[in-house]
C-alpha positions in Angstrom: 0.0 0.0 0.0 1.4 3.3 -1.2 -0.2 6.7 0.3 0.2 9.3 -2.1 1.6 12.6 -0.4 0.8 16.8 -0.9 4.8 18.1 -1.4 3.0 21.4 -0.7 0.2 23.2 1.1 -2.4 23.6 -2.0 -5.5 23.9 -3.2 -7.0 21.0 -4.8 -8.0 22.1 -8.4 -8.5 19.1 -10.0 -8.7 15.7 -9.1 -8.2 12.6 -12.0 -7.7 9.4 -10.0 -11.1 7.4 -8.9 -11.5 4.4 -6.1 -10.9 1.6 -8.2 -8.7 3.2 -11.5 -5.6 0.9 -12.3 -2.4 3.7 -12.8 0.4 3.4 -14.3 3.8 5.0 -12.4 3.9 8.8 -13.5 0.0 9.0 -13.7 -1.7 12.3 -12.6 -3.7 11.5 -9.9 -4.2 15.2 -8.7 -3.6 18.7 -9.5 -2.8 21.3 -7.0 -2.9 24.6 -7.1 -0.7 27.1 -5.1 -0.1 30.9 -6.2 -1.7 30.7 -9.8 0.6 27.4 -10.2 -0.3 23.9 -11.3 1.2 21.7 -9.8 0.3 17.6 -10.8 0.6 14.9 -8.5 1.6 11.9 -9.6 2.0 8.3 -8.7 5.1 7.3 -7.4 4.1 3.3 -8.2 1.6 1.1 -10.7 -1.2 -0.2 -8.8 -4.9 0.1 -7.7 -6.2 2.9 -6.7 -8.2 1.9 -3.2 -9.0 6.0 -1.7 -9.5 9.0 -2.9 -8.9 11.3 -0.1 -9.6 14.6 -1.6 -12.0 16.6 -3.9 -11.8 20.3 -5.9 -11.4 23.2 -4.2 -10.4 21.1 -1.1 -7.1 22.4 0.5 -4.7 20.1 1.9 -1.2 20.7 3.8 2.2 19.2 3.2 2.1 15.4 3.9 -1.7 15.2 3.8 -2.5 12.2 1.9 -4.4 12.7 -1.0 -4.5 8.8 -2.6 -3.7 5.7 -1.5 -2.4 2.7 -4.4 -2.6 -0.9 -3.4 
């Protein structure tokens, strides 16, 4: 099991990953937004996606977990 992390304290602008999705490493799961910046977040692993922690316009802080990939 592989939680995915926020790098940064962001605004969640986008989100492309759903319960269930298989991803490939380097997938967007996320995208975050901080100071008119977009910033993608990607899987670090291939797997299952099993959680979807977030949703748009949710804001999350460094190390909040925004996925998790079985």
């Amino acid at each position: 099991m592989t939680e995915v992390k926020a790098e940064i304290t962001a605004n969640v602008w986008q989100v492309h990953a759903e319960v269930g999705q298989d991803v490939a490493e380097g997938d967007t799961l996320a995208i975050l937004e901080s100071m008119k910046m977009e910033i993608p977040v990607e899987s670090p692993v291939a797997g299952k996606v099993t959680e979807v922690r977030v949703k748009p316009d949710d804001q999350v802080h460094e190390g909040d977990v925004i996925a998790v990939i079985e």
